[in-house]
N, C-alpha and C positions, 0 to 999 in steps of 0.2 A: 231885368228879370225881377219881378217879385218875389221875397221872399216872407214866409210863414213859420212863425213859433210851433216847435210840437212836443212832444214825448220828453221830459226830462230836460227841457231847456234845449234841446239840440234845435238846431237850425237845417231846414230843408228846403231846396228849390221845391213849389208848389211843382210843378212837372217832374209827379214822382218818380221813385227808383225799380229795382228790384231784384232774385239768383233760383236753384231749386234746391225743393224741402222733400220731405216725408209727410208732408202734413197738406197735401195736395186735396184730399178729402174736404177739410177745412172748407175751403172756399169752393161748394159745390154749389152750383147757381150764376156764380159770378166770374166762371170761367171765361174765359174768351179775351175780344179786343174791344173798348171802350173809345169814344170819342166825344171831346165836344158839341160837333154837330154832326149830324146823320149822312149829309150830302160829302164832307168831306174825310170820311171813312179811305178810298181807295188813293187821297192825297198827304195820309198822315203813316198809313202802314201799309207792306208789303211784306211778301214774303221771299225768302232766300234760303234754298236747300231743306224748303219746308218746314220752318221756323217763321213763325212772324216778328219784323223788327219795324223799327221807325223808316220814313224817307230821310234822304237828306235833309230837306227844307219842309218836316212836317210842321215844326213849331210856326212856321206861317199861314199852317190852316185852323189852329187851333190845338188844343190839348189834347191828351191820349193816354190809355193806363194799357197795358199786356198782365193778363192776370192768368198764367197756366203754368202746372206742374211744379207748385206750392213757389212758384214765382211773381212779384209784381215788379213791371217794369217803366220805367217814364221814357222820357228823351234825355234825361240830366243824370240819370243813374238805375242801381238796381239792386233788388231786396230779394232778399230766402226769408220766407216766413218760416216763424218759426213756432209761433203758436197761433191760433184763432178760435173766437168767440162768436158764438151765434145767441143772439136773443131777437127771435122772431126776426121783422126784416132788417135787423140791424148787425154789421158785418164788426168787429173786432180784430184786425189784423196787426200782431207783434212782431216784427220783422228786424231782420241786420240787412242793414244799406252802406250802400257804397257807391261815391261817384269819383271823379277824376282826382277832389282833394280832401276827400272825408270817409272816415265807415262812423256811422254810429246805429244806434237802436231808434225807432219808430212803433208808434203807433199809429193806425191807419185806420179811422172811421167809415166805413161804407155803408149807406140805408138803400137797399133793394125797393124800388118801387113798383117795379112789374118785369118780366120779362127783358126787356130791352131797355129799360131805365135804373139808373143807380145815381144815388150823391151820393159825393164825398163829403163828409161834415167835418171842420174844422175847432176839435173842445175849445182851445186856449180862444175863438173869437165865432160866438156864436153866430153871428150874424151873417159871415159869410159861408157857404156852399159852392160846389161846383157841378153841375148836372152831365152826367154821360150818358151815350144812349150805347146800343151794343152793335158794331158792327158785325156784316151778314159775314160768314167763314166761309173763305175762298179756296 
C-alpha cells in the first residue's frame, strides 16, 4: 500500500478515510460516491440498509471516496469533517480520521472539475493527483 505525507506530518493510507458532521453543508457539490474509474463504480460500492459502503474486494477495482452527511470515507478508514473551505472550484476539507491503528487530523484537497469529475491534489507533492469521476446513485 502506498502511502502519502499530509496535514501536520501525520501519515495517511492514500485510500482515504472518514465519520458525520454538522458541517454537511460544507461539501455541497461533492456529495455522493467517487471512483477511479467510471466502469467500475458498481465493483467498488454497494449498498447495505441504504447506506453506501465498499465491497469486499473493491481496492481491486481501483480507488473510491464516500463523501455524505459531513462524512468522507475510504476503504482504510473514516473522517467527520469538521471544517470546510470553498475557494471557487477548489474543495478544503479539515477532518478527524480514524482507521484500525490511528485517529489523527487531515487535510483533504479536492478541485471540482465538472459535475462528475473531481481530484484529489496532494500539497506536500505536487506533482501527483488522483482523478474521480462520480458514480450514478442507486
Amino acid at each position: 500500500m502506498m502511502r502519502t505525507k499530509f496535514y501536520r506530518g501525520g501519515v495517511f493510507a492514500l485510500a482515504m478515510c472518514c465519520g458525520a458532521s454538522a458541517n454537511a453543508t460544507g461539501v455541497q457539490g461533492i456529495h455522493g460516491l467517487w471512483a477511479s474509474e467510471a466502469s467500475a463504480c458498481n465493483k467498488i460500492f454497494e449498498r447495505k440498509g441504504g447506506r453506501a459502503s465498499f465491497t469486499n474486494n473493491s481496492d481491486s477495482f481501483g480507488s473510491g471516496l464516500i463523501i455524505e452527511g459531513g462524512r468522507l470515507i475510504g476503504k482504510m478508514g473514516r473522517c467527520v469533517i469538521r471544517n470546510t473551505k470553498r475557494e471557487g472550484d477548489l474543495f478544503h476539507l479539515f477532518a478527524a480520521c480514524s482507521t484500525d491503528i490511528s485517529q489523527e487530523n487531515l487535510q483533504v484537497r479536492l478541485r471540482l472539475v465538472n459535475a462528475d469529475k473531481m481530484i484529489r491534489i496532494f500539497p506536500d507533492i505536487p506533482e501527483m493527483e488522483t482523478e474521480y469521476v462520480r458514480c450514478p446513485q442507486r
